[in-house]
C-alpha positions in Angstrom: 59.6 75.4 187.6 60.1 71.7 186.9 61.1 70.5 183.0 60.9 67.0 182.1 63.3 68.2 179.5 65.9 69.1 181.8 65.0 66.4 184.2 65.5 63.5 181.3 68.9 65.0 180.1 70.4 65.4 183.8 69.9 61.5 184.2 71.5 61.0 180.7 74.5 62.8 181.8 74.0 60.3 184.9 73.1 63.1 187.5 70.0 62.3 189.9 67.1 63.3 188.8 64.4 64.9 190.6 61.8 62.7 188.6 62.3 59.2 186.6 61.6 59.3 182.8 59.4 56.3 182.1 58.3 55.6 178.2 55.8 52.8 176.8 54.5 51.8 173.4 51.4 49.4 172.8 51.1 47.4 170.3 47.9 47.7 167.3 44.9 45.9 169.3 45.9 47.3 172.8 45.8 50.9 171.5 42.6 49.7 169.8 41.4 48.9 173.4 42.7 52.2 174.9 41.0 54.2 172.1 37.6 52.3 172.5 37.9 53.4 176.5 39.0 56.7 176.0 37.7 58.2 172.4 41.7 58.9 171.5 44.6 57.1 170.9 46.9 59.6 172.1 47.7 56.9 174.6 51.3 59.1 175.4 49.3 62.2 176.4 46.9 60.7 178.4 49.3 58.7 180.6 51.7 61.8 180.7 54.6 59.9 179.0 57.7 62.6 178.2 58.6 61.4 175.0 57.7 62.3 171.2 58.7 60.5 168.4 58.8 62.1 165.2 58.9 60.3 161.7 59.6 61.3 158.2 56.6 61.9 155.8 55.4 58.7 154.1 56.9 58.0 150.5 54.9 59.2 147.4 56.7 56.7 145.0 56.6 52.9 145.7 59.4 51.0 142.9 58.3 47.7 141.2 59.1 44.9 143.6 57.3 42.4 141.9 59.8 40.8 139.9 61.9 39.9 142.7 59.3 37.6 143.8 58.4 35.7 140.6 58.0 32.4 142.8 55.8 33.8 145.5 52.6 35.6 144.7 50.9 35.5 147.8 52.3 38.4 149.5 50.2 40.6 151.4 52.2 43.6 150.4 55.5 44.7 150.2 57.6 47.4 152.0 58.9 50.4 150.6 62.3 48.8 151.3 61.0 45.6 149.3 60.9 43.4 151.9 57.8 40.8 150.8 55.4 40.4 154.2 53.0 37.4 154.6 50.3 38.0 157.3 50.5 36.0 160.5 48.2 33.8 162.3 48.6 36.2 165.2 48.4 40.0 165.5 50.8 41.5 163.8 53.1 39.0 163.5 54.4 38.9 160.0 56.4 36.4 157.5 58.8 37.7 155.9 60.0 36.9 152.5 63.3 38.4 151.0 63.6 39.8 147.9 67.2 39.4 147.6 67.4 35.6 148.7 68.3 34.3 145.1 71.2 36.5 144.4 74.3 35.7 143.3 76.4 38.4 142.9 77.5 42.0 144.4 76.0 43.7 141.6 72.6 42.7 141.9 72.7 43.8 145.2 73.8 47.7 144.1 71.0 47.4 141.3 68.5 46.8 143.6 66.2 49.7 144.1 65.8 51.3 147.7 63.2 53.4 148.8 63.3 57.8 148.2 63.9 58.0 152.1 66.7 60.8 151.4 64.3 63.1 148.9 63.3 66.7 150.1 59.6 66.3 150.8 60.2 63.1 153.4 61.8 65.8 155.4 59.4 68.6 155.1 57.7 70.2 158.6 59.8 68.0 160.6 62.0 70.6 161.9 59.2 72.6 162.7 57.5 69.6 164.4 60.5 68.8 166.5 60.5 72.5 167.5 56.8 72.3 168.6 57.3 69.0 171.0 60.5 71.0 172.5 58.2 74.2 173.3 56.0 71.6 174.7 58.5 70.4 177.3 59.1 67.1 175.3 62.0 65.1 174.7 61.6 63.6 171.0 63.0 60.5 169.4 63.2 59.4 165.7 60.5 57.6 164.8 60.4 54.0 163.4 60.2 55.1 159.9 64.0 55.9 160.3 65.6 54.0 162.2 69.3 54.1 161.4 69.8 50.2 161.5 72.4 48.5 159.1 72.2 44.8 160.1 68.8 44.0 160.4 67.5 45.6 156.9 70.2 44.3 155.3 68.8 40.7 156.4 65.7 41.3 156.1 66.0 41.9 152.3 69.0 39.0 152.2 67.5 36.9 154.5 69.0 36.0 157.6 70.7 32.6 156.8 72.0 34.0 153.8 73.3 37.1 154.9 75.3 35.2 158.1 76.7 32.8 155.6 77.9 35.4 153.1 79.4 37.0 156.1 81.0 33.8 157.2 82.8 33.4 154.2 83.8 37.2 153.2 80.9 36.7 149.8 80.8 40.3 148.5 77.3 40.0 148.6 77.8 40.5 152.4 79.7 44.0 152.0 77.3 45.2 149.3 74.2 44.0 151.5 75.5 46.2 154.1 77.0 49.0 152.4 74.1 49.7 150.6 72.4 50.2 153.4 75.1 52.0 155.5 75.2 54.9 152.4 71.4 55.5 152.9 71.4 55.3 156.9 74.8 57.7 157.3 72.9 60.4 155.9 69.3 59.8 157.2 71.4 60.0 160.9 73.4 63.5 159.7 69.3 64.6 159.1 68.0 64.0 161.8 70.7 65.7 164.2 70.5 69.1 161.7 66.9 69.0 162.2 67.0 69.1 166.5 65.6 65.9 166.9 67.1 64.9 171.1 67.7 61.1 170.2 68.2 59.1 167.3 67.8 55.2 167.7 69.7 53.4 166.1 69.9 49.8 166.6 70.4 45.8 165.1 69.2 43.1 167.3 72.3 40.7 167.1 71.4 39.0 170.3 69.6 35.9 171.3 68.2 34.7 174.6 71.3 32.7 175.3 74.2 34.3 173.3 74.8 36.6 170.2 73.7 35.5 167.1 77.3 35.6 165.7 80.7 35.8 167.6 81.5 39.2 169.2 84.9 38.9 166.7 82.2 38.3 163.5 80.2 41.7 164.9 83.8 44.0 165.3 84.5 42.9 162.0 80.8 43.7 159.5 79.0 46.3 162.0 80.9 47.7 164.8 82.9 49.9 161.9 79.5 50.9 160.7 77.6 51.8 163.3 80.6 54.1 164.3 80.1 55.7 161.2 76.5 56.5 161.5 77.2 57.5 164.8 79.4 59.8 164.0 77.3 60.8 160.9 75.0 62.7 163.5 77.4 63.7 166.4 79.4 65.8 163.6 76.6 67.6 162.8 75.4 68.0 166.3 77.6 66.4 169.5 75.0 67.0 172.0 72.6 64.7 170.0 72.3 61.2 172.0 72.9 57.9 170.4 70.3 55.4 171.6 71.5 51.9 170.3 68.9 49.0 170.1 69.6 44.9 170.5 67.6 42.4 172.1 69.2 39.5 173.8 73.0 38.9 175.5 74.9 41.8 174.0 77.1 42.0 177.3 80.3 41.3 175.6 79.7 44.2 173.3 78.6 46.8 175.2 82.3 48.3 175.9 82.3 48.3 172.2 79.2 50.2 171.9 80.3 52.5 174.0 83.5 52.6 172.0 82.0 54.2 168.8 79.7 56.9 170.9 76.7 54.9 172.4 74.6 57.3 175.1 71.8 55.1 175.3 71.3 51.0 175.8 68.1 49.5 175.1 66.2 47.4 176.3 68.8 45.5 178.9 66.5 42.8 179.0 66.2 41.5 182.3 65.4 37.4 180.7 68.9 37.7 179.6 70.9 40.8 181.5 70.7 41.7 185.0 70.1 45.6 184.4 71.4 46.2 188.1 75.1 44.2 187.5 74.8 45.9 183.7 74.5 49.3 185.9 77.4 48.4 188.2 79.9 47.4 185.2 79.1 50.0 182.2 76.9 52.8 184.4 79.8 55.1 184.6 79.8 55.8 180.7 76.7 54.7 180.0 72.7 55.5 180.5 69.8 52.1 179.8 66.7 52.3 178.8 64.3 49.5 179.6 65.1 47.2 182.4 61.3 45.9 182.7 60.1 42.4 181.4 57.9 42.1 178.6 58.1 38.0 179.0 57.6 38.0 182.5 57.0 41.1 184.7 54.1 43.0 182.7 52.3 40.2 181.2 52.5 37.8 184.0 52.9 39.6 186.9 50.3 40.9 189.7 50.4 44.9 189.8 51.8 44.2 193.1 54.7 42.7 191.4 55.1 46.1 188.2 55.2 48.2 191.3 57.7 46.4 193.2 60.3 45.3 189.8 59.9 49.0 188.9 61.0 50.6 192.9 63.6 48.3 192.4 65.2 49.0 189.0 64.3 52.5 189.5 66.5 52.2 193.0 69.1 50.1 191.8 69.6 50.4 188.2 68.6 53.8 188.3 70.6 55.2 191.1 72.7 58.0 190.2 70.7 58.7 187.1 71.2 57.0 184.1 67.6 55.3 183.6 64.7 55.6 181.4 62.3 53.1 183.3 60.6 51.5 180.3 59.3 48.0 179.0 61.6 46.2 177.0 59.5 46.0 173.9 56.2 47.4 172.9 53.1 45.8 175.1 51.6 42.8 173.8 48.0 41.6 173.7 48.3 39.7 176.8 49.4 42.7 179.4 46.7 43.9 181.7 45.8 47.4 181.8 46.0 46.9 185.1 50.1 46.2 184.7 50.2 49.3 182.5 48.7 51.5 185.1 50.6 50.1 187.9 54.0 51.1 185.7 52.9 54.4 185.2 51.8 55.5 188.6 54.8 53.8 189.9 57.2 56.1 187.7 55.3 59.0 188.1 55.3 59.1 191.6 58.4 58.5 192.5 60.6 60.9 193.6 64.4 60.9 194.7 
């Protein structure tokens, strides 16, 4: 009998698979659309999608940001990180606004309060929920609301200027921005393995659409030692567990790196700035993708036609020899036609080796 369990972790060892694993997310007013067509927004099951994420329970306790925004009142709320979020003029696009941006010292930046993401109760049932998706012949994934991500938090509550300058010029702020973070992350990682769950994500977009956002020498020095300890946070507890590591952009002169400190997974390879199928022929020995399909060009502006022919071909070519979870490279936008989606889907579901 055919498992899509079995199936997915073949191509991660970088075996053939009999079947490609293929994974999509839609963004708010899309899934609005599907659930207005279909009465459900179980969007995953309907399309017959493999993968599950599962998230920690919501917090019960939100801390006092206010003060850290003294200047700025017209917030439309504020994270349970404390990262201040202006609504945009577009879906949900947001502006954000850093709590931490006026600092001035190290200490602040240990006083600040973080969120209860490491009590008990976040973590309660989600053993037994991982358990359930397995018996179910899914692969699950840590959800959103625990990302293990160092970098991109750590800006978001800095602010991204700041935090590049304080790294430029070895500020302690820098360290403490990213410590801080790192002690809460390290253990949310070790979590998740104990609990069973198939891949963790981890990830910090540190790429652009023509070059990294800092030198590859700036990234060895703040993160690289970081992420290798949150990586090896969970593959302690569990070595089987695979690392899925997340960055937009040109990351090519990092990836030997990422698989350095105990990457399994790249995402998204995006194909504006990476050619998946020369990414494939340089790391694919030691390395599986996930992605490889345009969400700038391919699904929104492409024919069906053209989903089902970029998708033969990265499925051929990028994922030959296994190593490929055939996915968009960021969740669907507005502007994709269901017609795209569809195409994507029967294309990966049909395809056989």
């Amino acid at each position: 009998m055919y498992s899509q369990r079995e199936d997915f972790f073949k191509a991660m060892r970088r075996e053939q698979p009999e079947r490609i694993p293929f994974y999509f997310s839609l963004c708010e007013s899309l899934e609005e659309e599907f659930a207005r067509k279909h009465g459900s927004r179980d969007y995953l099951a309907h399309y017959g999608v493999p993968f599950r994420e599962v998230n920690i329970n919501p917090t019960r306790h939100q801390n006092d940001y206010y003060g850290y925004f003294a200047d700025d009142r017209s917030l439309d709320r504020i994270t349970e990180w404390g990262l201040g979020l202006k609504q945009g003029s577009l879906y949900h696009f947001a502006q954000f606004i850093s709590p931490m941006k006026q600092f001035d010292s190290a200490d602040q930046v240990w006083e600040f309060p973080l969120p209860d993401v490491l009590e008990p109760y976040r973590w309660e049932g989600l053993e037994k929920q991982i358990a359930k998706h397995k018996d179910a012949d899914m692969i699950t994934i840590s959800g959103p609301d625990a990302y293990i991500d160092i970098f991109e938090p750590a800006w978001y509550l800095r602010g991204l200027e700041n935090l590049l300058m304080d790294m430029m010029s070895d500020d302690p702020i820098a360290e403490a921005c990213l410590d801080r973070i790192l002690g809460v992350k390290r253990e949310m990682a070790g979590r998740y393995a104990a609990l069973g769950v198939d891949v963790i994500i981890y990830g910090d977009d540190v790429g652009t659409e023509r070059a990294m956002m800092m030198s590859a020498d700036m990234w060895r020095k703040w993160l690289k030692p970081r992420l290798r300890e949150v990586i090896r946070a969970a593959k302690d507890v569990n070595p089987n567990v695979l690392c899925y590591y997340h960055s937009d952009g040109v990351i090519d002169e990092i990836i030997g790196d990422l698989i350095e400190v105990g990457v399994d997974i790249l995402n998204p390879v995006q194909p504006e700035c990476m050619d998946p199928i020369k990414i494939k022929e340089r790391f694919g020995g030691e390395l599986s993708f996930w992605g490889t399909l345009g969400t700038q060009t391919t699904m929104p502006f492409g024919t069906p036609g053209d989903v089902r022919r970029v998708c033969a071909e990265m499925i051929e070519q990028a994922g030959k020899g296994g190593g490929l979870v055939l996915a968009p490279t960021h969740l669907l936008e507005p502007e994709v036609p269901w017609e795209n989606i569809e195409a994507f889907v029967e294309t990966a579901k049909s395809y056989r080796f």
